[in-house]
N, CA, C and O of each residue as an XYZ file, in Angstrom:
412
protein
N      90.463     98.209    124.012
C      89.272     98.391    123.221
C      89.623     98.075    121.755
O      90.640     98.444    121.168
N      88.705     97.400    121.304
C      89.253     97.276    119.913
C      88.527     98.077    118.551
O      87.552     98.788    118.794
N      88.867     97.992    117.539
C      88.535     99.228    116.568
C      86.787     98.949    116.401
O      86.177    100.013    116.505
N      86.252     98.234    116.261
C      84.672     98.163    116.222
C      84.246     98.804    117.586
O      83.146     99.355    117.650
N      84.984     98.761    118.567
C      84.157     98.891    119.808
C      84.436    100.708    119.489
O      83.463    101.452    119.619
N      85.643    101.234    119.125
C      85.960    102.480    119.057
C      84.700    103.023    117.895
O      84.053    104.045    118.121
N      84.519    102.330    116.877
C      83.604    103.087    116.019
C      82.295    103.355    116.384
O      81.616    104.365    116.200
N      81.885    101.674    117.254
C      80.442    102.546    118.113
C      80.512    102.992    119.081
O      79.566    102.577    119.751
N      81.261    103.815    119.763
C      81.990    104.608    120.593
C      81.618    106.292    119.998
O      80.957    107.155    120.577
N      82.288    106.363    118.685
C      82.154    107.515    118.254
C      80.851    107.627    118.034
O      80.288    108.580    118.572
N      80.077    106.724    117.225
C      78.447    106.746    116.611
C      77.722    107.513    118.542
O      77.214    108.601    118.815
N      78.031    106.337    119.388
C      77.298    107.161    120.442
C      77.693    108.676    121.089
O      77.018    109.350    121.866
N      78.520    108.866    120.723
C      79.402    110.370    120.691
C      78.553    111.367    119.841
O      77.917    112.361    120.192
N      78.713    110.877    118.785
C      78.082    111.319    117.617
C      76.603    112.129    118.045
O      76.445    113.346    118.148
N      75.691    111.150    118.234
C      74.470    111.007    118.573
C      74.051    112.031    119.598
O      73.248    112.962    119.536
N      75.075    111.444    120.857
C      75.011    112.105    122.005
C      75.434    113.605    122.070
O      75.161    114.175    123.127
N      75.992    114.250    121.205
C      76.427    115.327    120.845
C      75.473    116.132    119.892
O      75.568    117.350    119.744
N      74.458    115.267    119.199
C      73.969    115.707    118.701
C      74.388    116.274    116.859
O      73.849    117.155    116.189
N      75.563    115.315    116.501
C      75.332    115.412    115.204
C      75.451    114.083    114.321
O      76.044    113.715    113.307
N      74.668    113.630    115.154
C      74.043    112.198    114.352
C      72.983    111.578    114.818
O      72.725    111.871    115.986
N      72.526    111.090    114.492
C      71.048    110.312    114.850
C      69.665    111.385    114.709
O      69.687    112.521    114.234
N      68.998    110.973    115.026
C      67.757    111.331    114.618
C      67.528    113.026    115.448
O      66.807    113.902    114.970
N      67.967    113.105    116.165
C      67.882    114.873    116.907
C      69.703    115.566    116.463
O      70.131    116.500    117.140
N      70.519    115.013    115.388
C      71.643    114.926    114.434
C      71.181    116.377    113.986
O      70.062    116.271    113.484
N      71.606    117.643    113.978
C      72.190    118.796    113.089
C      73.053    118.948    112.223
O      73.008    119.977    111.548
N      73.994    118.059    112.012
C      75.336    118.157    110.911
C      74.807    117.520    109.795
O      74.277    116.418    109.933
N      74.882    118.108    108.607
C      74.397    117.578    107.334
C      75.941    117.207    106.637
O      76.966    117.752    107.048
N      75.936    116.175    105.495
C      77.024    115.649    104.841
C      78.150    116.979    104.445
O      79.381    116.987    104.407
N      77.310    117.873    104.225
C      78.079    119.313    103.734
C      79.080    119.683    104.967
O      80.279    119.915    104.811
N      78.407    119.702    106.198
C      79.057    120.742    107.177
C      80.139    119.219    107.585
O      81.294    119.533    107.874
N      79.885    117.959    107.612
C      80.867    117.119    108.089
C      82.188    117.174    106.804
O      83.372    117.285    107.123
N      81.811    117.094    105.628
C      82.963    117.644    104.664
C      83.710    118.854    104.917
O      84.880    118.929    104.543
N      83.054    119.954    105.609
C      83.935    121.038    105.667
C      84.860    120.765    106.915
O      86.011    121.187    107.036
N      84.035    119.839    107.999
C      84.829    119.538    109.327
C      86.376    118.561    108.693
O      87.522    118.776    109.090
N      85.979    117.506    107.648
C      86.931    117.068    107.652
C      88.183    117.749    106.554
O      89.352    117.386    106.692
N      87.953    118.334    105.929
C      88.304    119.728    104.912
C      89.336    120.323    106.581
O      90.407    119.716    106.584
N      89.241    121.065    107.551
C      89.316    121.575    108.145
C      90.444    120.799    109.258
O      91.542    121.279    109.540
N      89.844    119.371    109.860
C      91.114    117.916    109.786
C      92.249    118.004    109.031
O      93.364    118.140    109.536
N      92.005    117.924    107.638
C      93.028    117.635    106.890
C      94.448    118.976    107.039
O      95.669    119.020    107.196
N      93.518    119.707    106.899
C      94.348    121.009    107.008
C      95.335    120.666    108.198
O      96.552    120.751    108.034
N      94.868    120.343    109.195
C      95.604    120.567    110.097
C      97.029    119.096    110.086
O      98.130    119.243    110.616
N      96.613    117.926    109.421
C      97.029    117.224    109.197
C      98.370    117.968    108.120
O      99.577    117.753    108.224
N      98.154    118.247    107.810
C      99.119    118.638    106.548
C     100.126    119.374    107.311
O     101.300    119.011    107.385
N      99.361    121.040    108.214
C     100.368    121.656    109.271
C     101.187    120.581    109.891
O     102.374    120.453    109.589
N     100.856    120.147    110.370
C     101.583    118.566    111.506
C     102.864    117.901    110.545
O     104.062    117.766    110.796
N     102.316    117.670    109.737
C     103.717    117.249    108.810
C     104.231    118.540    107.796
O     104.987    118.238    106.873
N     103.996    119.374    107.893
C     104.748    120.196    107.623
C     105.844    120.871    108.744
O     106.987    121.201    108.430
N     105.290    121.006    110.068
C     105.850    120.737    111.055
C     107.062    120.089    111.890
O     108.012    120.370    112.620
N     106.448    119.143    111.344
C     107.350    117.366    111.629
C     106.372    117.498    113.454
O     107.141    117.715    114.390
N     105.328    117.410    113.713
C     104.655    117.473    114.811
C     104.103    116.446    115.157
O     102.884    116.549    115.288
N     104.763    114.983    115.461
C     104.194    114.012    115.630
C     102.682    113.551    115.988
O     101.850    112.933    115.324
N     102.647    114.157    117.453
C     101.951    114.089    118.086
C     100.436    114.813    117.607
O      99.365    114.283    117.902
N     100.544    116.321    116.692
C      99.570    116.969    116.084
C      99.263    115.742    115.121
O      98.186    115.162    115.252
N     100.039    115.390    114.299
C      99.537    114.257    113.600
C      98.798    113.308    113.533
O      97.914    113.007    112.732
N      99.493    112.470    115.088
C      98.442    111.712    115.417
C      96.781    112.558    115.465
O      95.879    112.138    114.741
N      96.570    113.721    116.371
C      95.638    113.611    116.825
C      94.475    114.282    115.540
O      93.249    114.373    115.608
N      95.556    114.739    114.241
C      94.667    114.831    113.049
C      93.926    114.194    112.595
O      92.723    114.397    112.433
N      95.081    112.594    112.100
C      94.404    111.376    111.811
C      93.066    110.712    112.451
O      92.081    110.305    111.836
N      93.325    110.714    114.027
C      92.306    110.937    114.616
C      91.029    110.904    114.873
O      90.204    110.050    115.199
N      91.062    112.718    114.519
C      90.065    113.259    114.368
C      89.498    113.335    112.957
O      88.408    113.889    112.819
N      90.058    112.891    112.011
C      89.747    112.879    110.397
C      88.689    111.367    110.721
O      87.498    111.168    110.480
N      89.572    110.638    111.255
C      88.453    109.178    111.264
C      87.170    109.577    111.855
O      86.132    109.241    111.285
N      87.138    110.233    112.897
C      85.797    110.478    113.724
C      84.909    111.227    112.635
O      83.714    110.950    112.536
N      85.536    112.222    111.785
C      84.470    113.088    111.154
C      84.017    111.953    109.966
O      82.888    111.686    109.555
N      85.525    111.311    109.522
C      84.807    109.964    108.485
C      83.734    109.027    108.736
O      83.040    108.423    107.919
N      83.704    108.998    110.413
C      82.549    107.766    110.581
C      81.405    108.476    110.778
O      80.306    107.930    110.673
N      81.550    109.830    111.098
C      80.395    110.594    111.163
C      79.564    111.449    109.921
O      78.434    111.934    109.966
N      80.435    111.446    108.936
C      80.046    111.840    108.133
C      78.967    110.373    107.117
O      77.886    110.500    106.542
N      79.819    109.168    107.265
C      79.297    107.499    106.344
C      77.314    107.521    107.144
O      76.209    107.273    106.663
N      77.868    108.004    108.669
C      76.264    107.871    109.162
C      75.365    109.411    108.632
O      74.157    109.596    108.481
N      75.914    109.846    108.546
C      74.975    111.526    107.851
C      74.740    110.932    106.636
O      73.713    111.317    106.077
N      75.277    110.255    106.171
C      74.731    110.081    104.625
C      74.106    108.760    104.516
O      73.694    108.442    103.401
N      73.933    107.740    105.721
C      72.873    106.791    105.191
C      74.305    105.435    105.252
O      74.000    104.253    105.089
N      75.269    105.707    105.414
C      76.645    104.673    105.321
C      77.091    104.069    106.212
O      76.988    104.852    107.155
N      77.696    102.851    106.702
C      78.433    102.598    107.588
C      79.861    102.361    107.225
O      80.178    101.809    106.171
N      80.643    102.750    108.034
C      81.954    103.086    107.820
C      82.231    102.238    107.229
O      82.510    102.301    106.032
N      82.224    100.640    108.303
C      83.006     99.949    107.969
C      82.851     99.160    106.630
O      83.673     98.424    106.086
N      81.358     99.561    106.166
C      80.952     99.112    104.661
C      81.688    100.199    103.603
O      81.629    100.015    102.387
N      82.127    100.922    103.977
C      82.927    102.175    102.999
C      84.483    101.691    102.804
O      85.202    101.734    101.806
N      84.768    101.145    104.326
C      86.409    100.859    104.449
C      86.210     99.242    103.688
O      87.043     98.767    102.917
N      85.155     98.675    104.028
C      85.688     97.131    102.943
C      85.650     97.139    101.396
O      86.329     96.475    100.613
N      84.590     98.148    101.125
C      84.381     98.594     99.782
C      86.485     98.893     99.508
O      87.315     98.045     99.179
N      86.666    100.141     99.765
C      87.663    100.265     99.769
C      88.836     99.446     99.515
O      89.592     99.522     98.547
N      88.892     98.651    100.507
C      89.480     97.384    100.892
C      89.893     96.520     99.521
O      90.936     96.360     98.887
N      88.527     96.053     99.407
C      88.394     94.711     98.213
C      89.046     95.445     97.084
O      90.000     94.823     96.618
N      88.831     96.435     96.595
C      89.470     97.848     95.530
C      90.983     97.198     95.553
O      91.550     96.375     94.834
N      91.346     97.905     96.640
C      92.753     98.160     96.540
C      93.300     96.950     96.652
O      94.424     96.783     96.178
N      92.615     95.860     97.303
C      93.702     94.524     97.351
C      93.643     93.979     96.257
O      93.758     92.764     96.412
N      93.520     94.261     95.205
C      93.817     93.392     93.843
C      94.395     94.564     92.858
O      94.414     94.462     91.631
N      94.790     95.516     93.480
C      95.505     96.409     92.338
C      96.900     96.121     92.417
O      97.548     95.690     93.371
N      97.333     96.489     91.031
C      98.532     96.273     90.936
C      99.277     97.842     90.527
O      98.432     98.619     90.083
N     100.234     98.240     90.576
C     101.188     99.221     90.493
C     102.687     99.260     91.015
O     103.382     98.329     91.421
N     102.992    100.664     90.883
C     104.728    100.825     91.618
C     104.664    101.814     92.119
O     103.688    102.558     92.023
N     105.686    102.056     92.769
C     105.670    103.279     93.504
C     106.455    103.916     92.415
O     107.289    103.379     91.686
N     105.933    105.508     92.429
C     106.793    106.780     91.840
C     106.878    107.902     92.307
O     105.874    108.605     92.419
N     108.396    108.420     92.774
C     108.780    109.362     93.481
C     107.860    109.342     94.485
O     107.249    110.400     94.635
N     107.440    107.964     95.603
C     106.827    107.983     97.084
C     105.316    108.417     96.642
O     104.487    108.870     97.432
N     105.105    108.212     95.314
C     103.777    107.982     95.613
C     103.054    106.336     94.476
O     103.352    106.148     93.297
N     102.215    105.519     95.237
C     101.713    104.607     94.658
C     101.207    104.811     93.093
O     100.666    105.912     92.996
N     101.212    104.294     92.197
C     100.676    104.601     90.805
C      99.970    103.445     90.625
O     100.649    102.420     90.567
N      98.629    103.327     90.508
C      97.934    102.469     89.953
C      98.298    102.076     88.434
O      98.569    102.908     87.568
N      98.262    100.635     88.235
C      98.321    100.659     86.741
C      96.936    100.028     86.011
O      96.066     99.274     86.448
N      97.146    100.751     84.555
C      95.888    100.971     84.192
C      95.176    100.147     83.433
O      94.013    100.426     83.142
């Protein structure tokens, strides 16, 4: 399966679950706290060294990300190219393992 087919995968998940689409209960707020709540656990996992928790953080952080771009009127993959075009023309260095944009 490839990653487009996975994203409308989740959207019908989404839907079908009932927190997206038009009979959708999850408002942008409660999908921020879901992914608020992801992250957390993401962080345990590598604090851990828990591979496998890791993976299934990351995961689940993407699912609440694509679910959250449709609660608000977005499509993901218009968020991730936005993104995209951003970062591929920046320039920086890394410091102490983390990227530094320069300004």
């Amino acid at each position: 399966m490839n990653t487009q087919q996975l994203i409308d995968n989740v959207r019908s998940w989404g839907e079908d679950k009932g927190i997206t689409g038009t009979r959708g209960k999850a408002t942008v707020v409660s999908q921020l706290l879901k992914l608020l709540e992801e992250v957390e656990e993401i962080q345990q996992a590598i604090e851990t060294n828990d591979i496998e928790e890791l993976a299934d953080g990351i995961g689940d952080s993407t699912v609440v990300l694509i679910l959250l771009a449709e609660r608000a009127g977005l499509k993901y993959e218009d968020c991730l190219q936005g993104a995209y075009d951003i970062i591929s023309k920046r320039t920086g260095k890394m410091v102490d393992g983390t990227f530094v944009k320069d300004k």
